[in-house]
C-alpha positions in Angstrom: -29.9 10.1 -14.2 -29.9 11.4 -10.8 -32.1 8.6 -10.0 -30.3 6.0 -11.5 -27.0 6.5 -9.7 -28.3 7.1 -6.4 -29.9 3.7 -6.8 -27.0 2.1 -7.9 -24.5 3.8 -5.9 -26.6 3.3 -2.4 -26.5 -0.6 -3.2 -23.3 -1.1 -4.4 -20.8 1.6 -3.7 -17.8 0.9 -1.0 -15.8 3.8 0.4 -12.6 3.8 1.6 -10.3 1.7 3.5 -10.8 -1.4 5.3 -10.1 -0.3 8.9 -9.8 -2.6 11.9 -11.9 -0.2 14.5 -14.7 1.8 13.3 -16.5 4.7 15.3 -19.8 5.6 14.9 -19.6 9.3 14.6 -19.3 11.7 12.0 -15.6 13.3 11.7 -15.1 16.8 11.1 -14.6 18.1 7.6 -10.9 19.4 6.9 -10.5 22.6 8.6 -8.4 23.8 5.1 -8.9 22.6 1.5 -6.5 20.5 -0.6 -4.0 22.3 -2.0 -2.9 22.7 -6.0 0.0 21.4 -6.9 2.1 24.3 -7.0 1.3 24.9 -3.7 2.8 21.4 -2.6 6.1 22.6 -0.3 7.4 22.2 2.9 5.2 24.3 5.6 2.4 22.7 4.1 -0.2 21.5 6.5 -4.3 20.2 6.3 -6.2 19.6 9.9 -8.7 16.8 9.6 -9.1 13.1 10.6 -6.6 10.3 10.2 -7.4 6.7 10.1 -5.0 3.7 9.5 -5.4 0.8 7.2 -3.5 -3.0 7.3 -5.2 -6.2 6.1 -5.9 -7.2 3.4 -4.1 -4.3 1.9 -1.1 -5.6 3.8 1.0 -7.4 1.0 -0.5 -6.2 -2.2 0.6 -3.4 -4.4 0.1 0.0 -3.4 -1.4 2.6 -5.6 2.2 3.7 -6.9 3.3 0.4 -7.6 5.5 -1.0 -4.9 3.9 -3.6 -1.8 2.1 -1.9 0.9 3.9 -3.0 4.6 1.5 -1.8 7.0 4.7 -2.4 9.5 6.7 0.4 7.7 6.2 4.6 7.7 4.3 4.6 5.0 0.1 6.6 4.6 -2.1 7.2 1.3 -3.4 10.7 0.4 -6.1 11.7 -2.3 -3.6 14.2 -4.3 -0.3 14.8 -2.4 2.6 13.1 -4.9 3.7 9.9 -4.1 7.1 9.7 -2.3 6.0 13.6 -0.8 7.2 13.1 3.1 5.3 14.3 5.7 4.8 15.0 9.7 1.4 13.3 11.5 0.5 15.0 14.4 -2.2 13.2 16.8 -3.7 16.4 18.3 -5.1 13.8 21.0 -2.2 13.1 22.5 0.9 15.5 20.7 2.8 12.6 19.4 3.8 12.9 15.6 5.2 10.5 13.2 6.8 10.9 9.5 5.5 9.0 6.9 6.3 8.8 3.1 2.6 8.3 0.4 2.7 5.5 -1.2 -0.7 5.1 -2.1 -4.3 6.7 -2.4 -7.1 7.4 -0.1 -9.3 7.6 2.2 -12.3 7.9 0.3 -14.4 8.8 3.5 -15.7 12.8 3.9 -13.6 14.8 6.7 -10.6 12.1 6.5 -7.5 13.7 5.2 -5.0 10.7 5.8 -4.9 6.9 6.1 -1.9 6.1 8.1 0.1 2.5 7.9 -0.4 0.1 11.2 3.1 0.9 12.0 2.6 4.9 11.7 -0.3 4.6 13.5 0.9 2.8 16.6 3.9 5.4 16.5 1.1 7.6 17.6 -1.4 5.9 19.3 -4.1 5.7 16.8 -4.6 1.7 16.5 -7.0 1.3 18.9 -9.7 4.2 18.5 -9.1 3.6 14.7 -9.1 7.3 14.0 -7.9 10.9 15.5 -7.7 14.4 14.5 -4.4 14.8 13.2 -2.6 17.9 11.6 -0.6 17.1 8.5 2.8 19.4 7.2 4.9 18.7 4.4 8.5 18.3 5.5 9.7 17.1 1.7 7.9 16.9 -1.5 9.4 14.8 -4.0 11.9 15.3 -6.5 10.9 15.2 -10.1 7.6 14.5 -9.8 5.7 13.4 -13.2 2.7 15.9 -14.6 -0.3 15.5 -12.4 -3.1 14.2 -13.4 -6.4 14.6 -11.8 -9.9 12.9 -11.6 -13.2 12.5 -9.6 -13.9 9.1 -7.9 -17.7 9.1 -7.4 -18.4 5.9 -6.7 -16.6 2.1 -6.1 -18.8 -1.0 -7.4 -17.8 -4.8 -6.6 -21.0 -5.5 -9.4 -19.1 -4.4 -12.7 -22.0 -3.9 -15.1 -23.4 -1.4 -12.3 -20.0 0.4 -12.4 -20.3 0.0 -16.6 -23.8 2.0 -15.9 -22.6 4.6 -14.2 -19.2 5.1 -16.4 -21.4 5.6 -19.6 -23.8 8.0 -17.9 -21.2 9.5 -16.7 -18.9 9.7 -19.9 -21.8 10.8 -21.4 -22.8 13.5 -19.4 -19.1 15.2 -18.4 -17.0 13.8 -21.7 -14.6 11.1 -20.4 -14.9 8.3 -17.5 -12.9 5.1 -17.1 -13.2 1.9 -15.1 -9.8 1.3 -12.4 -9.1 -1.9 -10.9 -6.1 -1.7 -8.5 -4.0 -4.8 -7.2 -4.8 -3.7 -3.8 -8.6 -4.3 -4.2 -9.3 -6.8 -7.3 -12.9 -6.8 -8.4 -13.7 -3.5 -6.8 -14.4 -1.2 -9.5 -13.9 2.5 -9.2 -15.4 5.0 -11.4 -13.3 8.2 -12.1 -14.4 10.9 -14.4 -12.2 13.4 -16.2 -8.6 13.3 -16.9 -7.8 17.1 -15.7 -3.8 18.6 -15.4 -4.7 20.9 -12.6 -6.2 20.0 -9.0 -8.1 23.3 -9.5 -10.1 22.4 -12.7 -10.7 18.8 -11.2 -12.4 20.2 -8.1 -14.6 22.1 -9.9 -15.7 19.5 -11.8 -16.4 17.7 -9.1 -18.8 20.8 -7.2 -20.6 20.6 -11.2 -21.0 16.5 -10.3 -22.3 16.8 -6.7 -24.6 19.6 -7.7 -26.3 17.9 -10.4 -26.3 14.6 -9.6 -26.6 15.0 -6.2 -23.8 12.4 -5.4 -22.0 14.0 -2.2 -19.4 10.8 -2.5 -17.3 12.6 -5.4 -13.7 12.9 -4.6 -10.7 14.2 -6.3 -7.5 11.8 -6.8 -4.8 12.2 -8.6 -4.0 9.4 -11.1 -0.3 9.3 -11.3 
């Protein structure tokens, strides 16, 4: 199986957001990991690498339903509730912008935000395309639904490869699904797992990585 879906997965998978710059290095991993959910408050804060996305995202729906303006205050996060409220620091530069999450993402190791064209001018992140940032909660939202959590390990624009790795993966861990979003129609993201707790899907994804050997699994949260 490990075979199989690094095959498929090294000649298919996309990560991430489109971006419009793109810099050749390798970010630094978070310098804290995400938190549960009960741990989502104000004071709240991850270190790690920000990039910003606009078109073609820019006028489709975001992952919470409403259209992304990549000229409004608005970022995606993996697992942070939508409508949670929080500060962006560029540690570049000092200069900090609030921006509510509408949406999910970045799928890319060591980035812990992706930050609206309009948030990311704010703090002089458009043209280098990315920059350490530190993120705090300043207001999480009110009556948030149940979470639910899952691992992304791999996005396919071939769907009978994304298929393939669903079974073998619903197979091998119990549940898996195929998710089309608005945003990105016929890009096919496999997620395993439907978990309640943040804590039960990251350890199902440490189980994926370490015996598949797929280093691209991410949590998300669903809803």
């Amino acid at each position: 199986m490990r075979k199989v879906l690094a095959c498929v997965l090294a000649a298919t998978a996309f990560t991430g957001c489109a971006h419009k710059k793109h810099v050749s290095r390798t970010p630094p991993s978070p310098t804290v990991a995400p938190p549960l959910v009960s741990e989502i408050k104000p004071g709240y804060t991850e270190t790690g690498i920000a990039s910003w996305y606009g078109h073609p995202y820019h006028g489709r729906a975001a992952a919470d339903g409403e259209i992304y303006d990549m000229e409004t205050l608005v970022a995606a996060h993996r697992t942070l509730p939508f409508n949670t409220w929080v500060r962006v620091v560029n540690l570049s530069c000092g200069k900090s912008v609030d921006v509510r999450i509408i949406d999910r993402g970045p799928f890319v190791d060591g980035r812990i935000i992706d930050l609206s064209h309009a948030a990311a001018r704010a703090i002089d992140m458009v043209g280098p395309g990315i920059a350490p940032v530190r993120m705090e909660v300043i207001r999480p939202p009110q009556n948030a639904p149940p979470a639910i959590f899952g691992v992304q390990v791999g996005a396919f624009r071939n769907r009978v490869n994304a298929e393939q790795i669903r079974a073998e993966m619903a197979g091998r861990y119990g549940s898996a699904q195929l998710v089309e979003r608005a945003d990105t129609p016929n890009l096919w993201r496999v997620v395993v797992g439907s978990e309640t707790t943040q804590e039960a899907a990251t350890a199902l994804s440490a189980r994926i990585q370490q015996e598949t050997g797929e280093k691209n699994a991410f949590v998300i949260r669903l809803n």
